[in-house]
C-alpha positions as CSV (number, residue, x, y, z in Angstrom):
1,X,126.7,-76.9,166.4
2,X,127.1,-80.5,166.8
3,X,129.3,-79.9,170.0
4,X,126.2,-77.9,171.6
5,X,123.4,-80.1,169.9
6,X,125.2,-83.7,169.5
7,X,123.8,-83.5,166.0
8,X,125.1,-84.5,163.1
9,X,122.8,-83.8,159.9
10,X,124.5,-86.4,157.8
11,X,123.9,-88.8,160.0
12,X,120.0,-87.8,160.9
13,X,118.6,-86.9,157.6
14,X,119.7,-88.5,154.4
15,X,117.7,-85.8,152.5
16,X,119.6,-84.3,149.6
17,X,120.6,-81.4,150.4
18,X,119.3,-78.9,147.7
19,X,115.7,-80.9,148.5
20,X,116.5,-80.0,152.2
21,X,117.1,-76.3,151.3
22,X,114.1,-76.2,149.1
23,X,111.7,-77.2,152.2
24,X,113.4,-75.2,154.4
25,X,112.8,-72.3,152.2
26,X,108.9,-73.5,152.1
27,X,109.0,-73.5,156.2
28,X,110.9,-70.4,156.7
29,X,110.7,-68.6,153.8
30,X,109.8,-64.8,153.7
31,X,108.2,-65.6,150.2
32,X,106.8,-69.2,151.0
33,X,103.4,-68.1,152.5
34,X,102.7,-66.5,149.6
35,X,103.6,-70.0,147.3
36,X,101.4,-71.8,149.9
37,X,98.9,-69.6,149.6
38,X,99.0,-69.8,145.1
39,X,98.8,-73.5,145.9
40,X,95.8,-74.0,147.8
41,X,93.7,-71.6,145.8
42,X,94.9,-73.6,142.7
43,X,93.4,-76.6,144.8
44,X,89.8,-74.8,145.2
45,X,90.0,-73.9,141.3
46,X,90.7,-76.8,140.0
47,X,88.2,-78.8,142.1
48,X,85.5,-76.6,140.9
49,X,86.8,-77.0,137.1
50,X,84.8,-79.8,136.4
51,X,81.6,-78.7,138.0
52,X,80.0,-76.8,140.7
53,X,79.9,-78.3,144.3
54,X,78.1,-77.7,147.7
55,X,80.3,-76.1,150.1
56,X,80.4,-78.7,152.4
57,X,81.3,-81.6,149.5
58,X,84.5,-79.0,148.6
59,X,85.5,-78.5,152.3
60,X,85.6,-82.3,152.7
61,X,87.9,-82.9,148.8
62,X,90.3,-80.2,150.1
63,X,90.0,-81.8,153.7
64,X,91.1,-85.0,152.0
65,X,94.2,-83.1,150.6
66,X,95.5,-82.2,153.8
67,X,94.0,-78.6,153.7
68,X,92.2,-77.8,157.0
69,X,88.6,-76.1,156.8
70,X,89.2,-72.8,158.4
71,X,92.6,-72.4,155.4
72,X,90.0,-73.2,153.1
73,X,87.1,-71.4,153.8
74,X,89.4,-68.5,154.4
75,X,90.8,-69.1,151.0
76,X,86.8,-69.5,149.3
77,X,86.0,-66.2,150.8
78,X,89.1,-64.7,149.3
79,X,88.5,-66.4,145.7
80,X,84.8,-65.3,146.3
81,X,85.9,-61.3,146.5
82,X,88.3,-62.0,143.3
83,X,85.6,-62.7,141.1
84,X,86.7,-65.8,140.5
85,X,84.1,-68.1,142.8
86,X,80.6,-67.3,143.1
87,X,78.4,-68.8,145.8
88,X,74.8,-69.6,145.0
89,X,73.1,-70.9,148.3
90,X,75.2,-73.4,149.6
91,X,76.8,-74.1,145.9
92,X,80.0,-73.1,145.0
93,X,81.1,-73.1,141.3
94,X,83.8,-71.0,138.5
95,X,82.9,-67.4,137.1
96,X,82.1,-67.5,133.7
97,X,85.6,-65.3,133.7
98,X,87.9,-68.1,135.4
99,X,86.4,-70.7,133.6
100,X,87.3,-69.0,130.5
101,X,91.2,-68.0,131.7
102,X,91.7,-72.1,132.6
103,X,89.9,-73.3,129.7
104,X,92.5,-71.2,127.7
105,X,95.2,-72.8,129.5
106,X,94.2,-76.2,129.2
107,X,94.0,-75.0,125.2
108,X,97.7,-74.1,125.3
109,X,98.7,-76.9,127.0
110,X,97.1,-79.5,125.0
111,X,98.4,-77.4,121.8
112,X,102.4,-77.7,123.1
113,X,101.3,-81.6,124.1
114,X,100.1,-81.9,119.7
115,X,103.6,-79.9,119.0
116,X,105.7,-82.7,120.8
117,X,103.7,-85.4,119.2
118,X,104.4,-84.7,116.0
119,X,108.6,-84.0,116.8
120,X,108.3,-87.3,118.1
121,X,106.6,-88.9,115.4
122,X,109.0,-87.1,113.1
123,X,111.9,-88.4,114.3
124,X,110.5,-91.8,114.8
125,X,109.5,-92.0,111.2
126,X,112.6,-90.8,110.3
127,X,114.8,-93.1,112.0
128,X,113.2,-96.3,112.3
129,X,110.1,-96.0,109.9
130,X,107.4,-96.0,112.6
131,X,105.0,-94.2,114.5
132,X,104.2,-94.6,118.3
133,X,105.1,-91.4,119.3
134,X,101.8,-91.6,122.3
135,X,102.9,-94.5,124.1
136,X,107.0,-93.0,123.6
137,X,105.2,-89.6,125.0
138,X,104.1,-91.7,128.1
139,X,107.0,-93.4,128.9
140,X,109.1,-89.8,128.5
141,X,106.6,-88.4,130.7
142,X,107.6,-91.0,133.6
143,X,111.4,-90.3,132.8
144,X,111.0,-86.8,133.6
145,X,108.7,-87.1,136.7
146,X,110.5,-90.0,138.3
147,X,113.6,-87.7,137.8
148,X,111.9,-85.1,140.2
149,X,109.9,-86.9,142.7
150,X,111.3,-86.2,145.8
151,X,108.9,-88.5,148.5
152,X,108.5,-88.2,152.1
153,X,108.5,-91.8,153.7
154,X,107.8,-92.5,157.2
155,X,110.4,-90.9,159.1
156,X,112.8,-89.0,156.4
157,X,112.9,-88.0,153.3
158,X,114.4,-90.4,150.3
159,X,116.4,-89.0,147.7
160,X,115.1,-88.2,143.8
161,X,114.1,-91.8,142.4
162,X,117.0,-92.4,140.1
163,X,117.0,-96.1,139.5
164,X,113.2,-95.7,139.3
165,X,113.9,-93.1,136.4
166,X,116.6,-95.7,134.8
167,X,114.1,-98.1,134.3
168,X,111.8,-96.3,132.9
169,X,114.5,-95.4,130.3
170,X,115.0,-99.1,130.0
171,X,111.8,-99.5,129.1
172,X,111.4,-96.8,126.4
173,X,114.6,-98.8,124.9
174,X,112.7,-101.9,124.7
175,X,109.9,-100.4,123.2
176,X,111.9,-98.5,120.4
177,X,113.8,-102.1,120.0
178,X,110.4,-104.1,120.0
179,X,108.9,-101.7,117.3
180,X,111.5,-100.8,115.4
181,X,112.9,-103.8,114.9
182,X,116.2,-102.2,115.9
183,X,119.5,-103.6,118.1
184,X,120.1,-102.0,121.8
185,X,122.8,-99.5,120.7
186,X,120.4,-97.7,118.2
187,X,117.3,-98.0,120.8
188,X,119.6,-96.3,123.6
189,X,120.4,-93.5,121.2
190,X,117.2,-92.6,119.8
191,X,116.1,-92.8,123.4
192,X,118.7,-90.2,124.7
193,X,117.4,-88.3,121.5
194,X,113.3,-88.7,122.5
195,X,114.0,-87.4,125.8
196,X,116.0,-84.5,124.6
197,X,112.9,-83.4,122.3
198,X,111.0,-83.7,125.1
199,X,113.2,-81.1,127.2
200,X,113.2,-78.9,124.6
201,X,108.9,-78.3,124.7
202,X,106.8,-76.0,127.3
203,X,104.3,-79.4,127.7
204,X,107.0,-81.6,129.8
205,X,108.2,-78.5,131.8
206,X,104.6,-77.7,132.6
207,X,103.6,-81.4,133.2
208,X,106.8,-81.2,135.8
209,X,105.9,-78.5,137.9
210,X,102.4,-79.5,138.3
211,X,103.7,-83.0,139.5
212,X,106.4,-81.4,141.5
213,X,103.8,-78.8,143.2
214,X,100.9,-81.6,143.5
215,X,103.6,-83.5,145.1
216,X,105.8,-81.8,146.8
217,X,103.4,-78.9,147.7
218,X,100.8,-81.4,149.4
219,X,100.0,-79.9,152.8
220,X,100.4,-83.2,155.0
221,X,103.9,-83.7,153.6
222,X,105.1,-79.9,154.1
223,X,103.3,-80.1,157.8
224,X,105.4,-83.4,158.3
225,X,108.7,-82.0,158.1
226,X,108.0,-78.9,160.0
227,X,106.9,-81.0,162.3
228,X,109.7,-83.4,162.6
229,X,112.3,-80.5,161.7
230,X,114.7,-79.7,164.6
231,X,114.8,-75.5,164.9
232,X,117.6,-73.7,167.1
233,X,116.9,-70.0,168.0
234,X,120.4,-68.2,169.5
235,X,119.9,-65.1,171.8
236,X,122.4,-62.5,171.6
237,X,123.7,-62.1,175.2
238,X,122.4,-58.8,176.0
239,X,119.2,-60.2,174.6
240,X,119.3,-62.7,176.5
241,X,120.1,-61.0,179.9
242,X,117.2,-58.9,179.9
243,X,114.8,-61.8,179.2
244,X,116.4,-63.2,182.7
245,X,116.0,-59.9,184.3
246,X,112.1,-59.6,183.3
247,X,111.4,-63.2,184.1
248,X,113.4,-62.8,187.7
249,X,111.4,-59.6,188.4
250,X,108.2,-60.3,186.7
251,X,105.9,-60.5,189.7
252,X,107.8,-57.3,191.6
């Protein structure tokens, strides 16, 4: 390939290359329309969570996330024949039904977030004698996304924010030393322990893919590196032949 194409993808692209293989599969994938698709009507739901909106005020706050209107009213008529989006005039708001089914899952969520506080304040009280287990939460929260943010810049993608992730790590050290009264070593290992509480509950892995969808999902960003991705379609020979044959003879 980089013979026929002079191109060498190590030296063009400094994406990782499991993120690299992920968007491919998002640009190419048999399955990724239908991922797309879960996306964007996740986008019109959760808009319409808070209240009801006229049609033209949604087409402009999914406009404004990179989703054109013809996707999106495409997508409202669709969510409309669900059930799960009723139109009255020119407002558009939840079933009583949907808002229920999110509703419930905000419940759960906020019910695994209560569960991780109190690990957290157990084994804060347990090891230093304190409680701050909300701003800990916070700063564990950052870990995990910086961890997984994958962004986009101008022209290429940058690898997952690592040093970003270390310093947030850093900092959840500080606070454990500032407030516990305690020296580094113990503040980097109930740090390492913190984090590994918060691996072990639904909320963070939740949290995660939300970021990771919001994020790495986001329409303009996915368009981007289609756009700017570099396909190569190979012809088998006898394929290719008869293509030459039709195009020679087209007009006989």
């Amino acid at each position: 390939m980089t013979d026929i194409h002079k191109y060498i993808p190590a030296k063009n692209n400094h994406v990782d290359s499991k993120a690299r293989a992920f968007y491919d599969y998002l640009a190419l994938g048999k399955d990724a329309s239908d991922l797309k698709s879960s996306i964007i009507d996740a986008q019109i739901l959760s808009n319409l969570f808070d209240s009801p909106k006229e049609k033209e005020v949604l087409f402009i706050e999914l406009e404004n996330n990179g989703i054109k209107r013809g996707i999106s009213n495409s997508k409202i008529f669709k969510l409309i024949k669900e059930g799960k989006i009723e139109l009255t005039q020119e407002t558009m708001s939840l079933t009583t039904n949907e808002k229920i089914r999110i509703t419930n899952i905000l419940q759960r969520d906020e019910a695994d977030r209560a569960s991780l506080l109190e690990k957290i304040k157990k084994l804060l009280e347990k090891e230093i004698g304190i409680n701050f287990s909300g701003e800990a939460l916070d700063l564990i929260k950052d870990v995990y996304r910086a961890a997984i943010e994958i962004e986009i810049s101008e022209s290429s993608f940058e690898p997952p924010r690592v040093t970003i992730a270390k310093e947030i790590i850093q900092k959840l050290e500080y606070l454990i030393q500032y407030r516990g009264s305690v020296d580094k070593v113990k503040a980097t290992e109930l740090a390492k322990k913190l984090i590994e509480i918060g691996a072990e509950n639904e909320y963070l892995s939740n949290q995660c893919s939300s970021f990771l969808c919001v994020n790495l999902l986001n329409q303009k960003k996915l368009d981007k590196y289609i756009q700017e991705r570099t396909f190569y379609i190979y012809l088998d020979a006898t394929v290719f032949i008869l293509y030459l044959a039709l195009f020679k003879f087209e007009k006989i």
